[in-house]
N, C-alpha and C positions, 0 to 999 in steps of 0.2 A: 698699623699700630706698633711702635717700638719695643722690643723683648728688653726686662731690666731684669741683667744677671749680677750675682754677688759671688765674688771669688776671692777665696781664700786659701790658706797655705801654711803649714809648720807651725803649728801655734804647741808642738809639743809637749801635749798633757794639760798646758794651762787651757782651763774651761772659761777663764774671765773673757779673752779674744774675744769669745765664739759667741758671748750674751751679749758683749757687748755691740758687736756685728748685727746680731738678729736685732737689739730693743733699735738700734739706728736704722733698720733697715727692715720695716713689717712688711712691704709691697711687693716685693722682689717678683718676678714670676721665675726665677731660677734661684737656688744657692747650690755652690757648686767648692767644694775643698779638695785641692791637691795634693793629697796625703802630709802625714807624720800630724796624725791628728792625735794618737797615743790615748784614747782614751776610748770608751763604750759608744759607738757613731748612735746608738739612739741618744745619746746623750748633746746631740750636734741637731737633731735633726728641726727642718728640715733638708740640711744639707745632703746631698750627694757624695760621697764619699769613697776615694777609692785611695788604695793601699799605697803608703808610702814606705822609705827602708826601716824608720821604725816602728811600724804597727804592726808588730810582733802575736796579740794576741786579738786578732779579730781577724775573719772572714769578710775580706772587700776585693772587689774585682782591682786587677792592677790596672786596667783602665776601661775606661768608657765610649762610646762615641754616640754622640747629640748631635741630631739635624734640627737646629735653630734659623728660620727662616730661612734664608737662602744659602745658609752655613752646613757644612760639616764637621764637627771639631771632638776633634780627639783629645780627651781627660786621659791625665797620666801624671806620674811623680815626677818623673824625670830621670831616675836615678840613673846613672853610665851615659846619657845621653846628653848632659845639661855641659859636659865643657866643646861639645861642636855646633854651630848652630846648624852646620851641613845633618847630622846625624835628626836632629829632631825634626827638619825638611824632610829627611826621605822619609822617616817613623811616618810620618803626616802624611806623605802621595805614598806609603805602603796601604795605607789606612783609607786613603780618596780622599783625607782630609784637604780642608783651607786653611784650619785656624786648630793651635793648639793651645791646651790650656798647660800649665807645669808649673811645680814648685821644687822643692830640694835644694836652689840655690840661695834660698834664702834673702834675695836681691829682687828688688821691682824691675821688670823688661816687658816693653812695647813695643816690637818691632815688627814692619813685616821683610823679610828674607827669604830669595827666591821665589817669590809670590804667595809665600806662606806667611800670617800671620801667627806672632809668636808670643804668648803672653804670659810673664807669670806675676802673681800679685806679693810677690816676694813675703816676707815672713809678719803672720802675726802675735808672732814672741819677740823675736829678736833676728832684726838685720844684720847680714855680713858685713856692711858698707857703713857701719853705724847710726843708719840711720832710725826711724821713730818706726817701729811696729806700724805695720799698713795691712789695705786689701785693696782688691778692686771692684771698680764699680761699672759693670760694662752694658751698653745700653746698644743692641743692633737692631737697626732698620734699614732691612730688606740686604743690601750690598755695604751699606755704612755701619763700621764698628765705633763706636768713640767711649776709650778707657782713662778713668779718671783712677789715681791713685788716692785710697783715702788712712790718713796716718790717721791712727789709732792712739788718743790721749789716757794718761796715767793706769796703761799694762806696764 
């Protein structure tokens, strides 16, 4: 049976994102936020939540690591590692990871690189790239990942 994760990223303070994500999305068997959430994580929950560079005033691990069916995948901000994709490869085979999760750049990325896959669901406030507030919607079964971007109407 397929694992349905929801991943999200920088919504920076704004709590609209974050409802708006859970009322679309009741079923999830994962939510999972790649910091710069800024705000009280009970107030997210049931997300995941690990520290981004500005969540300045809460206690969350800087990152995580999920064995999702046949995965490894290491949760993290990203921060200092997000301008090499070589850097966040090795972060991940320091870790035994496959597959990472990352935000901080504010930009949607689905790639996989050097046999890592590398995902982040870029921002749900506001895109570097201008484009529409998003998250992802990530569905693995067994060795098959497939990430669907989902833009996020009137944030």
């Amino acid at each position: 049976m397929a694992t349905k994760i929801i991943l999200c990223s920088d919504n920076h303070g704004y709590i609209d994102p974050i409802n708006q994500i859970l009322n679309d999305n009741q079923f999830a068997d994962y939510y999972i936020h790649c910091g710069d959430l800024c705000f009280d994580p009970v107030l997210a929950k049931p997300f995941l939540v690990v520290s981004g560079n500005n969540d300045y005033y809460y206690e969350l691990d800087r990152q995580r690591i999920l064995e999702i069916e046949n995965n490894r995948i290491l949760v993290f901000h990203g921060t200092g590692y997000t301008y090499s994709l070589n850097l966040l490869v090795d972060k991940a085979k320091d870790n035994n990871c496959n597959v990472v999760f990352f935000g901080h750049t504010h930009s949607f990325f689905n790639e996989t690189y050097k046999g890592i896959r590398l995902i982040n669901p870029g921002s749900c406030w506001r895109n570097r790239d201008g484009s529409n507030p998003c998250y992802a919607l990530i569905t693995i079964d067994n060795d098959s990942i497939d990430v669907q971007r989902v833009d996020l109407e009137n944030i």
